[in-house]
PLY file of the C-alpha trace (Angstrom):
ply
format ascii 1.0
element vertex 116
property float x
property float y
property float z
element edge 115
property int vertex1
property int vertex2
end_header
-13.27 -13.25 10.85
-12.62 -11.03 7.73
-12.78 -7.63 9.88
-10.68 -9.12 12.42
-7.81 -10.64 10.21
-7.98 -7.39 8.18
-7.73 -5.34 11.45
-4.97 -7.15 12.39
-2.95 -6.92 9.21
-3.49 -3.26 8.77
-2.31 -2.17 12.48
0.75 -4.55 11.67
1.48 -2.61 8.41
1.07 0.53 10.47
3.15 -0.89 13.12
6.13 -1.50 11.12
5.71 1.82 9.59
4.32 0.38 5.58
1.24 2.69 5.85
0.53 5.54 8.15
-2.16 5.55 10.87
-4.40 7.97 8.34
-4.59 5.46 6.17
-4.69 2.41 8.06
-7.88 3.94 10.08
-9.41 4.41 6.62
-8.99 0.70 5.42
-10.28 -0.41 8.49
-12.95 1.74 8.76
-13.99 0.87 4.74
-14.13 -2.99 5.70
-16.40 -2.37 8.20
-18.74 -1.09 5.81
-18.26 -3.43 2.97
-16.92 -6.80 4.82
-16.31 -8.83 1.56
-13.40 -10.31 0.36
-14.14 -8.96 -3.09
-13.73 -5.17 -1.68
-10.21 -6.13 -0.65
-8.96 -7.50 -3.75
-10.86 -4.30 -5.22
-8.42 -2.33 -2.47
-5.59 -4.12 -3.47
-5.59 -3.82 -7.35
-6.47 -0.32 -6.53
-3.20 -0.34 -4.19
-1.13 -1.68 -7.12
-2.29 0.78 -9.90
-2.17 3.62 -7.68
1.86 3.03 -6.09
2.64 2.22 -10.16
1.43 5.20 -11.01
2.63 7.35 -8.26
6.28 5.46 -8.91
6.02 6.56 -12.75
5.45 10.04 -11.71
7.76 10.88 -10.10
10.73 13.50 -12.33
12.85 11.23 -14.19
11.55 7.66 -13.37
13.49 8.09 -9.81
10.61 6.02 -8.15
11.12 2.86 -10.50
15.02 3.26 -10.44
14.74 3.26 -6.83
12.54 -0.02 -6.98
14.48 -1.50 -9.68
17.89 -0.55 -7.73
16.31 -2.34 -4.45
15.52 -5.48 -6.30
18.80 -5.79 -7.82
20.67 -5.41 -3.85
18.34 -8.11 -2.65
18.88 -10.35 -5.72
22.60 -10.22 -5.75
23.35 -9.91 -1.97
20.76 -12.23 -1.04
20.09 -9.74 2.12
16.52 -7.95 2.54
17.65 -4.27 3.58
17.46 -3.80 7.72
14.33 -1.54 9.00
16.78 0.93 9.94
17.53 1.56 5.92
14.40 0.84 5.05
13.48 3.91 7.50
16.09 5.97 6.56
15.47 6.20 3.01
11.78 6.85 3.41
12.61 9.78 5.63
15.10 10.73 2.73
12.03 10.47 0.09
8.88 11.34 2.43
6.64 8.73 2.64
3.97 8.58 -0.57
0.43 9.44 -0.09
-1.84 6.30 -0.17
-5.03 7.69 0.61
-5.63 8.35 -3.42
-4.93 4.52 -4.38
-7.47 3.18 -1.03
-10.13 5.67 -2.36
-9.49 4.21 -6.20
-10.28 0.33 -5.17
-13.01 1.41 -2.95
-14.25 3.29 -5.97
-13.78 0.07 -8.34
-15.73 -2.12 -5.38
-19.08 0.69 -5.29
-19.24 0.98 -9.06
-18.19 -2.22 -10.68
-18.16 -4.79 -8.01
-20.78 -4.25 -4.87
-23.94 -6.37 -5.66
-26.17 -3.72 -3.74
0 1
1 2
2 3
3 4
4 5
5 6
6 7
7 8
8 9
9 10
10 11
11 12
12 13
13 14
14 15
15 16
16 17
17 18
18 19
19 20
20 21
21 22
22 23
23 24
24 25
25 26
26 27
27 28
28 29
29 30
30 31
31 32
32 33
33 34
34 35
35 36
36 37
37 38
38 39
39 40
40 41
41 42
42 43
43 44
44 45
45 46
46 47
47 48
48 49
49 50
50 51
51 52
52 53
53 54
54 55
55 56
56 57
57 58
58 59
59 60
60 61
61 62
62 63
63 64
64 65
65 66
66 67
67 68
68 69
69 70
70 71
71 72
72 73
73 74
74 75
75 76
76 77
77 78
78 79
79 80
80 81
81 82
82 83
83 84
84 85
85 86
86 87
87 88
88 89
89 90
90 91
91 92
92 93
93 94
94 95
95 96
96 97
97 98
98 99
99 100
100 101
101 102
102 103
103 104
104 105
105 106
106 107
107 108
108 109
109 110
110 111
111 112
112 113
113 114
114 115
C-alpha cells in the first residue's frame, strides 16, 4: 500500500508539472527498494533542506523574494495563482534541479536511519 500510494502521488506531482519525470522515476524507483515510511520522511526533510538551500542560493536572495512575494499575493488576494502563472513563471526561472535534495534524504535514510 506504501509503493502504491507513493506511486500515485509522485506521477500526480509529475502530472501537474511539480517535479519532472527524471525525478519522479527516481523516487519511485528508491521506494521500491526501501518501502518504509521512515525513508520518505528521510526524502522529505531532505526535500525541504535541499529547495531552502537551493532558494538561498540563488544571486541576491531572488528565490526567497520570489517565495516571500507569492505568499504575500495569496495572503492578501485570497486567490492561489492559476496553473497557467504558475507555468509561466517557471518557464521564466527554469525549473530547479531536485535530483540533489532526493539523493540527500536517501543519503540521511542509508546512513542514519535504515536498520539493515
Amino acid at each position: 500500500a506504501l509503493i502504491a500510494a507513493t506511486w500515485i502521488v509522485a506521477l500526480a506531482a509529475w502530472r501537474w508539472h511539480i517535479f519532472g519525470g527524471g525525478d519522479v522515476k527516481l523516487v519511485m524507483a528508491l521506494v521500491l527498494f526501501f518501502p518504509d515510511v521512515r525513508f520518505l520522511l528521510s526524502l522529505l526533510l531532505g526535500l525541504i533542506i535541499g529547495q531552502t538551500a537551493a532558494l538561498c542560493y540563488e544571486p541576491g536572495w531572488a528565490g526567497l523574494r520570489r517565495v516571500a512575494a507569492l505568499a504575500c499575493t495569496v495572503w492578501t488576494s485570497g486567490r492561489i495563482p492559476a496553473p497557467e502563472e504558475i507555468r509561466a513563471a517557471s518557464v521564466a526561472t527554469g525549473r530547479g534541479r531536485i535530483t540533489f535534495a532526493i539523493a540527500l534524504g536517501a543519503a540521511l535514510y542509508v546512513w542514519v536511519l535504515w536498520p539493515g
